[in-house]
OpenMM code with the backbone's topology and positions (N, CA, C; nanometers):
from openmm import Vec3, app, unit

residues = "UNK UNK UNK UNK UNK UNK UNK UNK UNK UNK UNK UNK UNK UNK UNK UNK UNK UNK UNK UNK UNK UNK UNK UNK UNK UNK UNK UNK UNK UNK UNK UNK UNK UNK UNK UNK UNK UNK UNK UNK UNK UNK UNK UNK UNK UNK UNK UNK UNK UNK UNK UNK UNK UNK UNK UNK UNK UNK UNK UNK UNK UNK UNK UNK UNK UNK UNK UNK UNK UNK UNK UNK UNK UNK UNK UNK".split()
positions = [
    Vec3(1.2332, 19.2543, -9.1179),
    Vec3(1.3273, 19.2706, -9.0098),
    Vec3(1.2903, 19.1826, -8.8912),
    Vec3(1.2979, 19.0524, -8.8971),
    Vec3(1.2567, 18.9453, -8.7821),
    Vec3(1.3479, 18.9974, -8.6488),
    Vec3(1.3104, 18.9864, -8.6112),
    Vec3(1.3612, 19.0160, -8.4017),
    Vec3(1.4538, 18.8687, -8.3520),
    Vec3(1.5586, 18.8994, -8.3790),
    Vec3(1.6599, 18.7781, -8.3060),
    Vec3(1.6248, 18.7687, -8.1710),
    Vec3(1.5949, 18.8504, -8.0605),
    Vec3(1.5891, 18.8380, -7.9335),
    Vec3(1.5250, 18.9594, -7.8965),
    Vec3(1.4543, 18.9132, -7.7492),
    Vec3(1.3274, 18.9854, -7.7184),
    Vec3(1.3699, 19.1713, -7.6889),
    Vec3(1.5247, 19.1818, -7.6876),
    Vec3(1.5502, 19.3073, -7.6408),
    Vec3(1.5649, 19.3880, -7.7946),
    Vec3(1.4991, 19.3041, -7.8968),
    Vec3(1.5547, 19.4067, -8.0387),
    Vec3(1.4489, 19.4309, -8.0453),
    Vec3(1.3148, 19.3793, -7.9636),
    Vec3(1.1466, 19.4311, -7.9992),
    Vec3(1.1598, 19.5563, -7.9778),
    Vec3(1.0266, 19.6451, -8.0211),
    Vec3(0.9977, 19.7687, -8.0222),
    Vec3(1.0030, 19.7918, -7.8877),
    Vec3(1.0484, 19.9483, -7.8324),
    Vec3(1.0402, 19.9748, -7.6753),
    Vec3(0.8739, 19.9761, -7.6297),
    Vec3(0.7744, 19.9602, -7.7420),
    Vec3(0.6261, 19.9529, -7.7150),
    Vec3(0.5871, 19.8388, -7.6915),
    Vec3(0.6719, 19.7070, -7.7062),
    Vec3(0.6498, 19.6230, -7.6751),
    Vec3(0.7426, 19.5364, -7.5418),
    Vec3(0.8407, 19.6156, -7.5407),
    Vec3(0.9040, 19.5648, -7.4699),
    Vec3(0.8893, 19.6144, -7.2817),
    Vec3(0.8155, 19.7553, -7.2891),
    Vec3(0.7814, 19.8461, -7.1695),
    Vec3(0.6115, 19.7518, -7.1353),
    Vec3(0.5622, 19.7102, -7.2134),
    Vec3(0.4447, 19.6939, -7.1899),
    Vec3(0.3920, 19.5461, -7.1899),
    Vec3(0.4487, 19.4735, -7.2095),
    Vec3(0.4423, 19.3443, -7.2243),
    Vec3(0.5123, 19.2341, -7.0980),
    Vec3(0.4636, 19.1018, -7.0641),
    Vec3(0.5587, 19.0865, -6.9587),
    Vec3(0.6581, 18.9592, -7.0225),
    Vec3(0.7260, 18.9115, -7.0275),
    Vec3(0.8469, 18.8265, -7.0543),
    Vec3(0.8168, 18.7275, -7.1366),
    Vec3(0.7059, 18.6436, -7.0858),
    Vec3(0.6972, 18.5480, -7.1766),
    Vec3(0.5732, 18.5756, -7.3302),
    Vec3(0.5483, 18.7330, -7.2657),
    Vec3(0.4286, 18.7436, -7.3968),
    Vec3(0.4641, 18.8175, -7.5076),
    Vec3(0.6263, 18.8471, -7.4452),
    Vec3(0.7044, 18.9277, -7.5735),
    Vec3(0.7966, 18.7995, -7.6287),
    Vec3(0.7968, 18.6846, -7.6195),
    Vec3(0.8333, 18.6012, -7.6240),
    Vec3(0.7552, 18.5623, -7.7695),
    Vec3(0.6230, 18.5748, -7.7179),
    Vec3(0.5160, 18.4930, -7.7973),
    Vec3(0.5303, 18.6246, -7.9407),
    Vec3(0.4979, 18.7192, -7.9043),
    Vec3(0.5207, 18.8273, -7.9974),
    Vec3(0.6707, 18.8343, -8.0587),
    Vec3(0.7305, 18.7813, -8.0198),
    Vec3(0.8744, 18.7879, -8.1324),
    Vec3(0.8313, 18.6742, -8.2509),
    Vec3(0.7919, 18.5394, -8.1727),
    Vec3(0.8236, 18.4420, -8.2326),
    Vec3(0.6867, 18.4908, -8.3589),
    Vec3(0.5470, 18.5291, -8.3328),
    Vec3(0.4868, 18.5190, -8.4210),
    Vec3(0.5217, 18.6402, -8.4991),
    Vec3(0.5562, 18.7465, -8.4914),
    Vec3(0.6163, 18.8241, -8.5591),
    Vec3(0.6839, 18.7631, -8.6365),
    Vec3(0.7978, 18.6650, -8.6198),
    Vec3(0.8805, 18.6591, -8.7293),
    Vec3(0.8607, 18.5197, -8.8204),
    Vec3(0.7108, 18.4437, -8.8041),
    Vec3(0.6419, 18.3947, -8.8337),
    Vec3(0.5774, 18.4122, -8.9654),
    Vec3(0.5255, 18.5237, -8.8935),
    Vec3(0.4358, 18.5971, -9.0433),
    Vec3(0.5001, 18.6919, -9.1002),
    Vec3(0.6317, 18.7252, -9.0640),
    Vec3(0.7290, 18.8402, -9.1097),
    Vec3(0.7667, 18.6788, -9.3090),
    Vec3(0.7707, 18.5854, -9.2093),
    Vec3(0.7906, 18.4976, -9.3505),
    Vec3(0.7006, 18.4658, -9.4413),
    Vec3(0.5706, 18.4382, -9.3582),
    Vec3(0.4778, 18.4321, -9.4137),
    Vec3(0.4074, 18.5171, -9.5130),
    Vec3(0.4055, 18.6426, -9.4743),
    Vec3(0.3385, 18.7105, -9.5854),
    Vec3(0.4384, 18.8283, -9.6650),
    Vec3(0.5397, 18.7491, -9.6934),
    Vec3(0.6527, 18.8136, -9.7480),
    Vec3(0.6128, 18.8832, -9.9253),
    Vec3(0.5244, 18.8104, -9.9758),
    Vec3(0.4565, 18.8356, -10.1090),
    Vec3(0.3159, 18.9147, -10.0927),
    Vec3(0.3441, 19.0026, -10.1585),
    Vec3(0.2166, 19.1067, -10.1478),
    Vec3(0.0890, 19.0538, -10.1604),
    Vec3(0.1003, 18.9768, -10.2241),
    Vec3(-0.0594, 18.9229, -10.2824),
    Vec3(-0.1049, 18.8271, -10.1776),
    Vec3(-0.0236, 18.7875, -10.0447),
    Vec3(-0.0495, 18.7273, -9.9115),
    Vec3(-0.1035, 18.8001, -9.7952),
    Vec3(-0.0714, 18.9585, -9.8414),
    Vec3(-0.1425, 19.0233, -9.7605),
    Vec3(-0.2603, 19.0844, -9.7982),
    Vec3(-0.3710, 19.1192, -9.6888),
    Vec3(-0.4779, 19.1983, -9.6587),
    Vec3(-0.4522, 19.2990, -9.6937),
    Vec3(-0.5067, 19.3869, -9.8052),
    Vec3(-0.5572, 19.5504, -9.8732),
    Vec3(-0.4235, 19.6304, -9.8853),
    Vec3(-0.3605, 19.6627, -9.8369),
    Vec3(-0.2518, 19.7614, -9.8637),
    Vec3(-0.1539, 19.7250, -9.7569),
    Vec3(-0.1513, 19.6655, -9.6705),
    Vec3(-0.0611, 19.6831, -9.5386),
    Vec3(0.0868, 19.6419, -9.5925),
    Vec3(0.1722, 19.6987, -9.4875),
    Vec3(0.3205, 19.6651, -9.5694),
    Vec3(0.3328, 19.5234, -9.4756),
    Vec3(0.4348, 19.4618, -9.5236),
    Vec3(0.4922, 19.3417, -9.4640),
    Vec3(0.5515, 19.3774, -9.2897),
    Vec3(0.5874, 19.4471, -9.2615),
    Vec3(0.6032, 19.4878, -9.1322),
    Vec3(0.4783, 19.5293, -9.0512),
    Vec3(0.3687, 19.5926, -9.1219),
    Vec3(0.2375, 19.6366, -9.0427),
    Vec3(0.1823, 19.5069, -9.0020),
    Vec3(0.1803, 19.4413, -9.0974),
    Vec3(0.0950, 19.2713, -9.1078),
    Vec3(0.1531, 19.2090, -9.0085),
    Vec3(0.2740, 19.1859, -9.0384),
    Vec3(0.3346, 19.0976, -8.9129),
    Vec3(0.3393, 19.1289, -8.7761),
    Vec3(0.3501, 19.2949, -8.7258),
    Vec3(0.2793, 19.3408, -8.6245),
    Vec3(0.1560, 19.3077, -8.5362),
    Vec3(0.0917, 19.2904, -8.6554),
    Vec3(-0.0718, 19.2915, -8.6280),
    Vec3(-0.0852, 19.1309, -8.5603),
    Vec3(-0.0051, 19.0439, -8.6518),
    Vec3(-0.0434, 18.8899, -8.6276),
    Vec3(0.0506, 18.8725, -8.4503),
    Vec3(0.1397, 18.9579, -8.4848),
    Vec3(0.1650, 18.9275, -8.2921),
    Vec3(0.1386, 18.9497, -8.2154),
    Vec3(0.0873, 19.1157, -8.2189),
    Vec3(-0.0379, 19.1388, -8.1172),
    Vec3(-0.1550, 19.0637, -8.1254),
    Vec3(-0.1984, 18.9459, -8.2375),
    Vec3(-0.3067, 18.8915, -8.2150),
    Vec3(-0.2400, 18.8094, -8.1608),
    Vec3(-0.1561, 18.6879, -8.1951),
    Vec3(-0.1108, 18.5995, -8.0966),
    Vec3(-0.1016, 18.6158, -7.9614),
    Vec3(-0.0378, 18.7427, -7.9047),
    Vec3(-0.0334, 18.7840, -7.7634),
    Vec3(-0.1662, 18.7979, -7.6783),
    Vec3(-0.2528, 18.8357, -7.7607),
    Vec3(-0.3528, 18.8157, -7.7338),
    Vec3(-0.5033, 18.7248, -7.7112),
    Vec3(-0.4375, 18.6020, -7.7925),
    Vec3(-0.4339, 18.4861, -7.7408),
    Vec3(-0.4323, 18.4282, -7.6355),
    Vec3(-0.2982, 18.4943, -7.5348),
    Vec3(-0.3066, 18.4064, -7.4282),
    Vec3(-0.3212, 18.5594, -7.2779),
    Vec3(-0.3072, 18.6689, -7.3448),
    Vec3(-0.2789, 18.7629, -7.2543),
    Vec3(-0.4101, 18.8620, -7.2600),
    Vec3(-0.4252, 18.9159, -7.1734),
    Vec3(-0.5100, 19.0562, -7.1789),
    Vec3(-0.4742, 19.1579, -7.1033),
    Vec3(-0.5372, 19.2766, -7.1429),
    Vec3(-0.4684, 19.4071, -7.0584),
    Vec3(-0.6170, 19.4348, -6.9985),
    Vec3(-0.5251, 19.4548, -6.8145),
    Vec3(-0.6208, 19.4760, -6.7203),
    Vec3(-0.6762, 19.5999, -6.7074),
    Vec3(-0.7758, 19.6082, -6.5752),
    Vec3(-0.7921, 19.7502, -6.5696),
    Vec3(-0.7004, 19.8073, -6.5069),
    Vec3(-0.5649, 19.7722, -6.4924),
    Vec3(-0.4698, 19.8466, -6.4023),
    Vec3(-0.3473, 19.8887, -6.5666),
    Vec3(-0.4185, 19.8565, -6.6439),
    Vec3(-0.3406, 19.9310, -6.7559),
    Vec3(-0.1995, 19.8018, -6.8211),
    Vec3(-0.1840, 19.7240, -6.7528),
    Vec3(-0.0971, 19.6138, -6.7327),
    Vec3(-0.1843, 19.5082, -6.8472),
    Vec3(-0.0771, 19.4168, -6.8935),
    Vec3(-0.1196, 19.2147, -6.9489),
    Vec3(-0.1073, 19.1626, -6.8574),
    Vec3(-0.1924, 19.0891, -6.8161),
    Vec3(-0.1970, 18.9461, -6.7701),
    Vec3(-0.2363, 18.8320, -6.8332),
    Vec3(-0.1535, 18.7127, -6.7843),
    Vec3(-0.2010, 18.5738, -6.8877),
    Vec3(-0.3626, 18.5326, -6.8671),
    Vec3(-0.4046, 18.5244, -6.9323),
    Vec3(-0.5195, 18.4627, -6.9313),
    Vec3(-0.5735, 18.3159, -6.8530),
    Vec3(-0.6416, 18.3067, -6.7622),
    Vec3(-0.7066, 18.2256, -6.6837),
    Vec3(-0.7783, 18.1483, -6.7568),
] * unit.nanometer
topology = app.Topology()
chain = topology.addChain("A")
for resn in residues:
    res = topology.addResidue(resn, chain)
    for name in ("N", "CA", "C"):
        topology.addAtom(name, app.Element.getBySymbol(name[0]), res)
């Protein structure tokens, strides 16, 4: 289920994230939503939606971190 636009993301991503890092999380979401479309591409049991999850919160995390005010900020 790739994300056409940033308002079809999860409300967990969309409440908590700031504009351009749900940006980054759509696009790699639907990245690896292609990418590991064949089971035998994914890691141990995860479904194709868990996986692709995972790879956008790592991407987001890439360039963002969550402060001590509970908030992301881009990375310095």
């Amino acid at each position: 289920m790739p994300y056409k636009a940033k308002s079809d993301l999860p409300e967990s991503v969309q409440h908590v994230l700031p504009a351009h890092a749900q940006e980054i999380y759509k696009e790699a979401f639907n990245s690896a939503w292609e990418q590991y479309k064949d089971k035998e591409d994914r890691k141990g049991d995860t479904s194709r939606e868990e996986t692709a999850h995972r790879v956008a919160w790592a991407a987001v995390k890439n360039d963002y971190q969550k402060g001590d005010d509970d908030k992301w900020h881009k990375k310095k």
